[in-house]
C-alpha positions, 0 to 999 in steps of 0.5 A: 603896706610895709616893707618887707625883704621880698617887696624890697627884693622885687622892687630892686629887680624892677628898677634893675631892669627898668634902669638896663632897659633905658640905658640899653636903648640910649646907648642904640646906634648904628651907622651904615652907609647905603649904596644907590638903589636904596631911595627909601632911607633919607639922606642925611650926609649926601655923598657921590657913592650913596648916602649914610645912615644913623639909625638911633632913639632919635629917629623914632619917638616911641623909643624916646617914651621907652626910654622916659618911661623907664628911667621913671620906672626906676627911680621911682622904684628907688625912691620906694626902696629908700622910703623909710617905714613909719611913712604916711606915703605907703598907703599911695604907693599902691596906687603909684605902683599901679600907674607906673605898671600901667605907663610899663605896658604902653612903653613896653607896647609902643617900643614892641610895634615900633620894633615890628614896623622896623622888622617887618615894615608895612606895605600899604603905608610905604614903610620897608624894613630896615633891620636888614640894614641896621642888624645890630641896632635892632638886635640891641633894640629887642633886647631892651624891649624884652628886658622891659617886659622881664621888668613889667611882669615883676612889677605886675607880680608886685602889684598883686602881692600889695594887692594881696596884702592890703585886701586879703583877697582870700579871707585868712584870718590873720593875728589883727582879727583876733 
């Protein structure tokens, strides 16, 4: 597969999203401070009204894989972008382009559930919501959920169009076969 300025256009948009998806999610933080009552949040800094609470990336280890996998999403693609054409490596970055959209969709999936358990917690495992008390670092997290889905269908859109140029899915005859 060579480049062309559509496959260049699709790729600088996936590594766009990719890129805002990572930073979006590090740079998530909020710090609140709960009154008596709440025993379900640990206390970090123990003080006489209550006890505060910083909720970040940190604290959950899929958003730490969101975050990795994103960042490897795009610099990949970046590397792709500046890949010259006469390359021998082009006939792999199919298959690499594969592997990234894969380890998209389980970054994606496990960022999206971790977001549920932080919206809705679960009852039979003693996890109660907390985006009630931390609105701003899940409004922030959703947003890079969803900017990272944005970039996994772009990238699903690049797989098939590779897929459709290598395999000539639907047999047109084209100016080699003559």
């Amino acid at each position: 597969m060579a480049k062309t300025k559509i496959s260049i256009g699709v790729r600088f948009i996936i590594f766009a999203t990719t890129l805002a998806a990572a930073l979006t999610m590090l740079s998530t933080t909020q710090m609140v401070h709960m009154k008596d009552g709440y025993t379900f949040l640990p206390s970090y800094k123990n003080s006489i009204n209550g006890y505060s609470f910083k909720a970040t990336y940190k604290n959950w280890n899929s958003f730490q894989f969101f975050i990795a996998v994103n960042f490897l999403g795009a610099a990949y693609n970046l590397l792709v972008i500046i890949l010259p054409d006469g390359s021998r490596l082009w006939k792999l970055v199919v298959v690499l382009d594969m592997v990234i959209t894969m380890v998209l969709v389980g970054s994606c999936a496990a960022g999206l559930e971790t977001y549920s358990l932080l919206k809705n917690g679960n009852i039979q495992a003693s996890w109660q919501p907390i985006c009630r008390f931390v609105p701003i670092f899940c409004a922030k997290a959703l947003g890079a959920i969803v900017t990272c889905i944005c970039g996994l269908f772009t990238s699903t859109l690049l797989l098939f169009y590779s897929f459709h140029i290598i395999f000539n899915p639907l047999l047109i005859k084209t100016e080699d076969d003559t």
